[in-house]
BATORZA-363031 format. One line per field, with one value per atom (N, C-alpha, C): chain; residue number from 1; y, z, x. Coordinates in pm, whole numbers, plus 50000, padded with zeros to 5 digits. Atoms other than C-alpha are relative to their C-alpha. Layout:
residues N
kette: c(A; ...)
nr: c(NUM; ...)
north: c(Y; ...)
up: c(Z; ...)
east: c(X; ...)
***
This chain:
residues 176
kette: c(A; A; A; A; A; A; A; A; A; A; A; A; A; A; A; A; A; A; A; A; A; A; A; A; A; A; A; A; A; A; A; A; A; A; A; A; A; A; A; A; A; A; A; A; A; A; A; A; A; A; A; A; A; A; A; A; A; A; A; A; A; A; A; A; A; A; A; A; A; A; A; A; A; A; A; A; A; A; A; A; A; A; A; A; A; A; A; A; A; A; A; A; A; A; A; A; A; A; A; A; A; A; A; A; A; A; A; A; A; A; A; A; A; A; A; A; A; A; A; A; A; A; A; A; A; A; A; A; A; A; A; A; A; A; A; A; A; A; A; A; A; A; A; A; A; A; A; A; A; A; A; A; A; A; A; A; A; A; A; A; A; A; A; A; A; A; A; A; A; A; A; A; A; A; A; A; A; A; A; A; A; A; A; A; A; A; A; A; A; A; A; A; A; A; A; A; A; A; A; A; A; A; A; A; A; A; A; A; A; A; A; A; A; A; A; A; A; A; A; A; A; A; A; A; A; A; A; A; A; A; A; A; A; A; A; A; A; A; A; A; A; A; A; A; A; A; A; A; A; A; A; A; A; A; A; A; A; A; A; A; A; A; A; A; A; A; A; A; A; A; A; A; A; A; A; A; A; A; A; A; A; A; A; A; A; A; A; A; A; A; A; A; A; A; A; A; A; A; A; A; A; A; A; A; A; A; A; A; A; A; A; A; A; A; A; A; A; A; A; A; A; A; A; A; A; A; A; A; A; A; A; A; A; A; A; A; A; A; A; A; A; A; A; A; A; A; A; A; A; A; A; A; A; A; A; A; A; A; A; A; A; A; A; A; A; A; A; A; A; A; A; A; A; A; A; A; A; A; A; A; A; A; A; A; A; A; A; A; A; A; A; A; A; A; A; A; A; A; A; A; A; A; A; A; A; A; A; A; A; A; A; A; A; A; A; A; A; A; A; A; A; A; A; A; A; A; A; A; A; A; A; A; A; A; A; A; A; A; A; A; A; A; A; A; A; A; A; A; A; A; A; A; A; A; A; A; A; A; A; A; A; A; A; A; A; A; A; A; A; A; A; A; A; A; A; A; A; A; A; A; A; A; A; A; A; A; A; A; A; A; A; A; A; A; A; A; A; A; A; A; A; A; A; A; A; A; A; A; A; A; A; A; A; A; A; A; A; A; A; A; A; A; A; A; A; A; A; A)
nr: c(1; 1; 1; 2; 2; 2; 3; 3; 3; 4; 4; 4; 5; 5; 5; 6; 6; 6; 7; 7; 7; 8; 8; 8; 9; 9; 9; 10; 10; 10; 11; 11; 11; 12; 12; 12; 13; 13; 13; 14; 14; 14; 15; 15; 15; 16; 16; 16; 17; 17; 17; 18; 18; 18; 19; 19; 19; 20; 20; 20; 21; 21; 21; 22; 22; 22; 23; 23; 23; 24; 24; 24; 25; 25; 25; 26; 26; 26; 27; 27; 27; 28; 28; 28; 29; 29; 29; 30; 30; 30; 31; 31; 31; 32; 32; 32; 33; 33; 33; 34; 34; 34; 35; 35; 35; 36; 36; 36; 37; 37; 37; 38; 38; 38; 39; 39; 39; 40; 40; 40; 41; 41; 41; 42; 42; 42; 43; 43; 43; 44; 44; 44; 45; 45; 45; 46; 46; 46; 47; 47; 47; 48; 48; 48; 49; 49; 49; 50; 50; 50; 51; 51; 51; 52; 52; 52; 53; 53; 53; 54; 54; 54; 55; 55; 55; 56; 56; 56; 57; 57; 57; 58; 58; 58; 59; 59; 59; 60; 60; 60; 61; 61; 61; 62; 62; 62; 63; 63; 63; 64; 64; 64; 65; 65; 65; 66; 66; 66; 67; 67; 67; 68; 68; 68; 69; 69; 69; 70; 70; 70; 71; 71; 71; 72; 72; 72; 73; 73; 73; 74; 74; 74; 75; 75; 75; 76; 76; 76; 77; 77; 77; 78; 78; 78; 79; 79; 79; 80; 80; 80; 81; 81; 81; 82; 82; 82; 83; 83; 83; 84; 84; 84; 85; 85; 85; 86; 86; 86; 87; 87; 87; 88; 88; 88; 89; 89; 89; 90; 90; 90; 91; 91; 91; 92; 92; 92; 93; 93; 93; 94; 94; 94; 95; 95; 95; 96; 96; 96; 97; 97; 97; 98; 98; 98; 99; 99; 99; 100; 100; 100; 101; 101; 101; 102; 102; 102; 103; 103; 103; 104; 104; 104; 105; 105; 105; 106; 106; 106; 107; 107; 107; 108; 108; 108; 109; 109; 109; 110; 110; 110; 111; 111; 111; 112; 112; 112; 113; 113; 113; 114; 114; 114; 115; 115; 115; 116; 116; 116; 117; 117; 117; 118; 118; 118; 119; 119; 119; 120; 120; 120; 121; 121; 121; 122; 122; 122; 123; 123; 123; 124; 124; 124; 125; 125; 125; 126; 126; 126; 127; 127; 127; 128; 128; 128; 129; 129; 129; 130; 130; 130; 131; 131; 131; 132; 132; 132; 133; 133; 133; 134; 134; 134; 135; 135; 135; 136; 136; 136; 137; 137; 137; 138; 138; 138; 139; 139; 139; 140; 140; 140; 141; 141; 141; 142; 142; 142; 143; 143; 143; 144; 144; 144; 145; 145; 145; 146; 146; 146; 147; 147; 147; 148; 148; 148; 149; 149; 149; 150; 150; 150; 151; 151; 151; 152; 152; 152; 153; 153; 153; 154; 154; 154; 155; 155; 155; 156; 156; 156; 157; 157; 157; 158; 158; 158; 159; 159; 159; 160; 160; 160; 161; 161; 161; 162; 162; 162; 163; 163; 163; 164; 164; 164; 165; 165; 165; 166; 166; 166; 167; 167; 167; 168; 168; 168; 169; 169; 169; 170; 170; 170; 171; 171; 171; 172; 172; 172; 173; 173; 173; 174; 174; 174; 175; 175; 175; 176; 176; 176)
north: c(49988; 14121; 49868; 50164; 13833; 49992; 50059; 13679; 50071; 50007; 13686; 50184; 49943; 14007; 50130; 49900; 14179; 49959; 50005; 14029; 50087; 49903; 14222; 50112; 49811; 14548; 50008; 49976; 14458; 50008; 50004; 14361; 50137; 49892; 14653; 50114; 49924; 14943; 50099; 49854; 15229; 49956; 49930; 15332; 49948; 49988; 15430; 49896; 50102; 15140; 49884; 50084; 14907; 49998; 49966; 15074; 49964; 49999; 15093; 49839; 50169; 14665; 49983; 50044; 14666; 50021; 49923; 14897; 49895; 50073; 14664; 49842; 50110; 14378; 49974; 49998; 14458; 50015; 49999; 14550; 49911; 50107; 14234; 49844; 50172; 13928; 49967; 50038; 13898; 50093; 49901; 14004; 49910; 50085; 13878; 49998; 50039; 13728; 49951; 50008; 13645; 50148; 49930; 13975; 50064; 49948; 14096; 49953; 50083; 13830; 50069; 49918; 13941; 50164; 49866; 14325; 49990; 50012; 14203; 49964; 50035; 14055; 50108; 49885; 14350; 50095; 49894; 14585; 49934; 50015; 14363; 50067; 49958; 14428; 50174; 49902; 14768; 50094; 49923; 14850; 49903; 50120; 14576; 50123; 49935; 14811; 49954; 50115; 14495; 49973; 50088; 14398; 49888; 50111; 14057; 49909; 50074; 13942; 50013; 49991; 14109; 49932; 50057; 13938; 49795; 50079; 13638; 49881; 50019; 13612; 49990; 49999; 13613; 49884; 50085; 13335; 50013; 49941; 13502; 50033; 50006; 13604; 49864; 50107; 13215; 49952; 50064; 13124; 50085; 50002; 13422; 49971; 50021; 13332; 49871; 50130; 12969; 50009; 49993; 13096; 50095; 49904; 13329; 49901; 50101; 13023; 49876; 50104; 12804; 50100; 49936; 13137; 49984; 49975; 13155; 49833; 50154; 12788; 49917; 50069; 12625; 49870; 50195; 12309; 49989; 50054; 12233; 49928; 50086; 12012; 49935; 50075; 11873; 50061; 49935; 12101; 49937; 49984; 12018; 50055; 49945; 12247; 49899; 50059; 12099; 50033; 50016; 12126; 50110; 49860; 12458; 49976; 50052; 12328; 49950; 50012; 12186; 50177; 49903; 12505; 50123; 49961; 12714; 49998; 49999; 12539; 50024; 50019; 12529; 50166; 49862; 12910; 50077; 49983; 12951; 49936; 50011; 12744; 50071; 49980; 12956; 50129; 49814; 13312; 50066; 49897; 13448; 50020; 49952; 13441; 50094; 49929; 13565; 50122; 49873; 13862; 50046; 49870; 13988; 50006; 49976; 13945; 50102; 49976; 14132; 50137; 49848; 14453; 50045; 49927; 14465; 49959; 49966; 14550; 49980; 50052; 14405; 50119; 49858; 14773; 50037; 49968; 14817; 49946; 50098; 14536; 50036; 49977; 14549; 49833; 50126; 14235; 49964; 50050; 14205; 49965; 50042; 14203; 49855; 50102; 13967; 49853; 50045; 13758; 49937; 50034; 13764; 49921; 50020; 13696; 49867; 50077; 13449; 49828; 50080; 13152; 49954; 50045; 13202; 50021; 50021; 13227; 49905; 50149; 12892; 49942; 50109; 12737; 50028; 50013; 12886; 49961; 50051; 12803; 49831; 50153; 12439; 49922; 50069; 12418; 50087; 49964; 12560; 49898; 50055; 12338; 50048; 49913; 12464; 49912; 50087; 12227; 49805; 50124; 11805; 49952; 50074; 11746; 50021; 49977; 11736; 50157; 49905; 12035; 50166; 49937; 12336; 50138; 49863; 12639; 50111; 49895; 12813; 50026; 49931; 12755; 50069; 49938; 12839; 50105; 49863; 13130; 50097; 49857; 13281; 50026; 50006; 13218; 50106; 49903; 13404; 50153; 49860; 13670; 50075; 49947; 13680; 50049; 50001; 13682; 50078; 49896; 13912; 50072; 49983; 14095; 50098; 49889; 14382; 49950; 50084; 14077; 49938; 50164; 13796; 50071; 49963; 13819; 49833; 50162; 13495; 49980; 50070; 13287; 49898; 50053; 13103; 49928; 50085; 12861; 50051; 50004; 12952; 50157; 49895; 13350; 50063; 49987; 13388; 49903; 50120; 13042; 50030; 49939; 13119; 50100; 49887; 13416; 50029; 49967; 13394; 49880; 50123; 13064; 49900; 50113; 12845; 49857; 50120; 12465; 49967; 50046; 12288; 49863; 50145; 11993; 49875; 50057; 11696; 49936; 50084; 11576; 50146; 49886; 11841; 49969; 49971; 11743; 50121; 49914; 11940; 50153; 49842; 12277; 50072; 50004; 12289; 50102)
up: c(49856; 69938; 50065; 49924; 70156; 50114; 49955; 70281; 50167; 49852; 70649; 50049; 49951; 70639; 49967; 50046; 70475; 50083; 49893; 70722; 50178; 49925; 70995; 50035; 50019; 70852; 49979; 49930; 70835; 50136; 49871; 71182; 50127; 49928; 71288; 49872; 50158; 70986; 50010; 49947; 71168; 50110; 49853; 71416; 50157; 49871; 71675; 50063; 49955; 71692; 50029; 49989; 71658; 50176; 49884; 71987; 50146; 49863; 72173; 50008; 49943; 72133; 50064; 49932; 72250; 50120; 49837; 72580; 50077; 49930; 72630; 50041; 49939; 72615; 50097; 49867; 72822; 50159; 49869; 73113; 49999; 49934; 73070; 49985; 50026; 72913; 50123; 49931; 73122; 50135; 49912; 73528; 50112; 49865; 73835; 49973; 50019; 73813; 49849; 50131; 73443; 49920; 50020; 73371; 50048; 49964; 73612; 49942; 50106; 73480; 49903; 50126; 73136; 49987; 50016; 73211; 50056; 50004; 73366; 49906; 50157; 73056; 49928; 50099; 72857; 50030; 49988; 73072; 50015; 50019; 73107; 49857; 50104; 72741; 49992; 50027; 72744; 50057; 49922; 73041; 49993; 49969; 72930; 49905; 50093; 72801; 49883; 50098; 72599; 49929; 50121; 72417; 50049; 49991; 72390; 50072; 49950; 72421; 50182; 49869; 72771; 50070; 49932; 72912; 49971; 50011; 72754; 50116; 49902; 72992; 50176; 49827; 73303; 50026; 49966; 73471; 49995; 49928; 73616; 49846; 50104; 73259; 49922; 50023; 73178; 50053; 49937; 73461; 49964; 49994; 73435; 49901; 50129; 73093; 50021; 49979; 73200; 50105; 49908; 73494; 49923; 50063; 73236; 49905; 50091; 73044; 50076; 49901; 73301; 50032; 49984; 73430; 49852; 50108; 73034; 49972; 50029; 73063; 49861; 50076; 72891; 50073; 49895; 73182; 50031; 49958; 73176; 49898; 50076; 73062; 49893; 50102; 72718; 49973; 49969; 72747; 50115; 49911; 72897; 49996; 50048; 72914; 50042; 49967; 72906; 50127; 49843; 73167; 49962; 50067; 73208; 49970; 50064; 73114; 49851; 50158; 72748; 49964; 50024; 72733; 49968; 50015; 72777; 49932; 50099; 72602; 49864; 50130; 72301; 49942; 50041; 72326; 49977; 49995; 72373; 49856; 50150; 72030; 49896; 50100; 71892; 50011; 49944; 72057; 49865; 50073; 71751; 49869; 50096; 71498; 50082; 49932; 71804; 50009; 49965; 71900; 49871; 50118; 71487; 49981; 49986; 71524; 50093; 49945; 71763; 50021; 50015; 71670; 49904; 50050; 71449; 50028; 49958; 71467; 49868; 50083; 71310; 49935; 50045; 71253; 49843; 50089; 71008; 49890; 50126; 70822; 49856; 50188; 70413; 49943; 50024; 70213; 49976; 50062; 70076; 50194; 49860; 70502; 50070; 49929; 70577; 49917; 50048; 70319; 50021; 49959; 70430; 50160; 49906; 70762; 50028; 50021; 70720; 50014; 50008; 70684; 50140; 49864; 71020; 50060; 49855; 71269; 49905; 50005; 71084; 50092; 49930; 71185; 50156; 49872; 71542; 50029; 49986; 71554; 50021; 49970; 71465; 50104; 49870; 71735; 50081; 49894; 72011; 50079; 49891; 72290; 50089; 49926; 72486; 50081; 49954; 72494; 50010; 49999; 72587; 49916; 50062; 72417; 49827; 50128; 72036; 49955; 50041; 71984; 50019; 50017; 71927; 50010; 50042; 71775; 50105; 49907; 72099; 50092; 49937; 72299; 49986; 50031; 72111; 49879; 50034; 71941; 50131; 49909; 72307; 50035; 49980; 72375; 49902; 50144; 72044; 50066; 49975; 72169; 50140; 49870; 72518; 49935; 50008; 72358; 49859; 50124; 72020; 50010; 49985; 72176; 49894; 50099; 71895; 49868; 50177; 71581; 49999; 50031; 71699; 50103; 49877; 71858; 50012; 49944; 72065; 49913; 50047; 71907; 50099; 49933; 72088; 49907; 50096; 71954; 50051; 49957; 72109; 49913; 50021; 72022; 49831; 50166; 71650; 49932; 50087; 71529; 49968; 50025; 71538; 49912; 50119; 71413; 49837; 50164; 71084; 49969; 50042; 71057; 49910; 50064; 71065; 50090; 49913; 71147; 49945; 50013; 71231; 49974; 50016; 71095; 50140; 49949; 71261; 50035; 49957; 71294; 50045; 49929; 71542; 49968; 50017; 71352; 49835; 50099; 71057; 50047; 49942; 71273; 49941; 50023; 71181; 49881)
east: c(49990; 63278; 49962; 50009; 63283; 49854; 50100; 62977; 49952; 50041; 63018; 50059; 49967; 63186; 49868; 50125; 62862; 49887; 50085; 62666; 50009; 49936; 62840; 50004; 50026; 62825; 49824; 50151; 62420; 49982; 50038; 62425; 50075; 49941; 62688; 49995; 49954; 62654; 50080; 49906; 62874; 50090; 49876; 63149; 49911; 50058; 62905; 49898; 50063; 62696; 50084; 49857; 62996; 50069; 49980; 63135; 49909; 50093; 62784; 49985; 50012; 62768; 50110; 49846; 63138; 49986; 50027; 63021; 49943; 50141; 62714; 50120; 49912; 62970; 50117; 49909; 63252; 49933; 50043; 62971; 49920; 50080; 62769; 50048; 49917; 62990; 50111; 49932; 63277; 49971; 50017; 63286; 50059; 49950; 63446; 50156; 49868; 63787; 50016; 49986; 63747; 50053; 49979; 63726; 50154; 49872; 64018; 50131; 49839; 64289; 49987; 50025; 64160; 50058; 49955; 64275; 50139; 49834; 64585; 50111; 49907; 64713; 50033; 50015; 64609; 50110; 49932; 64739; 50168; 49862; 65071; 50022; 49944; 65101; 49988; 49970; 65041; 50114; 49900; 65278; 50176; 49879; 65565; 50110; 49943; 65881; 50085; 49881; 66060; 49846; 50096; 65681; 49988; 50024; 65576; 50169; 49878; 65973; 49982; 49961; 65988; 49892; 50118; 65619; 50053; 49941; 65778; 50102; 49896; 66062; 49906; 50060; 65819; 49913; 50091; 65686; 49851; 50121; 65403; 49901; 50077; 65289; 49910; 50081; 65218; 49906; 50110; 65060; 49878; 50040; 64864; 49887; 50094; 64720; 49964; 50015; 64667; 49908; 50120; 64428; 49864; 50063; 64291; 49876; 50070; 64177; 49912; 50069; 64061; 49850; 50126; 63816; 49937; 50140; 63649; 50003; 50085; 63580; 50081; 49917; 63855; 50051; 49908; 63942; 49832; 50095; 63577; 49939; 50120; 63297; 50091; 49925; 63463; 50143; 49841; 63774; 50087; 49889; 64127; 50082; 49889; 64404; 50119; 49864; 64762; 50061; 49961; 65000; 50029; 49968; 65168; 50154; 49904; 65496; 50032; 50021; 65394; 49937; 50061; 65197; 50110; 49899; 65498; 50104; 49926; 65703; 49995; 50006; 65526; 49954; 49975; 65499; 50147; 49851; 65866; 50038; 49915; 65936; 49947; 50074; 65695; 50052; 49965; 65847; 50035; 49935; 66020; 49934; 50105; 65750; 49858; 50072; 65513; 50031; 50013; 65688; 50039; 49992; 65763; 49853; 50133; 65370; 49942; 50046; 65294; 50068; 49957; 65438; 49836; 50050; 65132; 49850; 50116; 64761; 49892; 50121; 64427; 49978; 50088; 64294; 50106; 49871; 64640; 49992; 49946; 64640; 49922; 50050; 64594; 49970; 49952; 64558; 50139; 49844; 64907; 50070; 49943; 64999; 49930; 50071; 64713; 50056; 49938; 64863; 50103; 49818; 65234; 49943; 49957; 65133; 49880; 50089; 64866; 50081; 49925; 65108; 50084; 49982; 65243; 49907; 50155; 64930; 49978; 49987; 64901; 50047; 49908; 65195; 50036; 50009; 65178; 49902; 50106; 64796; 50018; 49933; 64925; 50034; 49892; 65205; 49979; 49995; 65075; 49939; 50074; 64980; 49924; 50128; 64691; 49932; 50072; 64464; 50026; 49954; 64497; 49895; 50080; 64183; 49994; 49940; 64193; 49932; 50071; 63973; 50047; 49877; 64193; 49963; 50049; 64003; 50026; 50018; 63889; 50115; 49861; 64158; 50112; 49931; 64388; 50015; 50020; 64266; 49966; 50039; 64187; 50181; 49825; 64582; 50084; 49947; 64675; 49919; 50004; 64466; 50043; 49908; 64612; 50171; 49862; 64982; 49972; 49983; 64857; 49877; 50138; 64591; 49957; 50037; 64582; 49989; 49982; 64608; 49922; 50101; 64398; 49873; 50065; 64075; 49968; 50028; 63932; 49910; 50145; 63692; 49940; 50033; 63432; 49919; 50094; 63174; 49821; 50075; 62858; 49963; 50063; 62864; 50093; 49909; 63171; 49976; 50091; 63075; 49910; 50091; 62774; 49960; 50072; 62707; 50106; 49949; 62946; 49975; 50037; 62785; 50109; 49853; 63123; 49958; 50019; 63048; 50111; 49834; 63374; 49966; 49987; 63478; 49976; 50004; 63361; 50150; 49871; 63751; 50095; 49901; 63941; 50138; 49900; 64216; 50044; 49954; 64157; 49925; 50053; 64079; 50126; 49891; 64446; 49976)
***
């Protein structure tokens, strides 16, 4: 069993405790307009009847993930996001491995799936433009989880770094 994932099940050992940190976190981590963008995404995906393709096709869906990222502190302090034009685009060359992704769900997966699909959230991880500054991870793992919210979850550095005790390479080019 893997290291960080047996640390996890010490720090969470059930269902119901699992849930009650999730409660405590949705009513004290995010709140304001972070939070609201954040449920507009969601609920775009849950109320879109084309999937990822049809949220795709909408302006309004980029920007709003690009204000979504600016509220959790992604255009600040040592962060820059790109423009929303590279940003877009480089989701658009990425659309047709995104949306056969995003038919499916973390809770599902087996190894032999995590496997197959492991190779691409690479190569979109890679080529997505997000961020201008070289440092990649957060941004664009919160992007993956705006556009695969049931596959990817965000990572941050302060509270998933952390606690599965991952230090990143000093060269943000091999986050890659």
């Amino acid at each position: 069993m893997n290291k960080n994932y047996s640390k996890f099940l010490k720090a969470i050992p059930n269902k119901r405790e699992f849930f009650e940190c999730l409660k405590i976190c949705n009513e004290n981590y995010r709140s304001g307009h972070d939070l609201v963008y954040y449920r507009r995404i969601i609920e775009f995906h849950r109320k879109s009847e084309n999937g990822l393709y049809g949220l795709l096709q909408k302006e309004e869906f980029y920007h709003l993930i690009m204000k979504t990222l600016e509220k959790w502190n992604m255009n600040q302090r040592g962060a820059r996001l790109t423009t929303i034009d590279k940003f877009k685009d480089s989701i658009e060359k990425n659309a047709e491995n995104l949306i056969k992704l995003s038919k499916l769900k973390l809770s599902q997966l087996n190894q032999s799936l995590l496997n197959e699909i492991k190779p691409k959230l690479k190569e979109i991880f890679s080529n997505l433009n997000v961020m201008e500054t070289k440092s990649k991870i957060v941004g664009v793992s919160k992007t993956l989880h705006f556009l695969l919210p049931d596959l990817v979850m965000p990572i941050d550095r302060k509270f998933t770094l952390n606690f599965f005790q991952i230090n990143l390479p000093s060269d943000p080019d091999r986050e890659k």
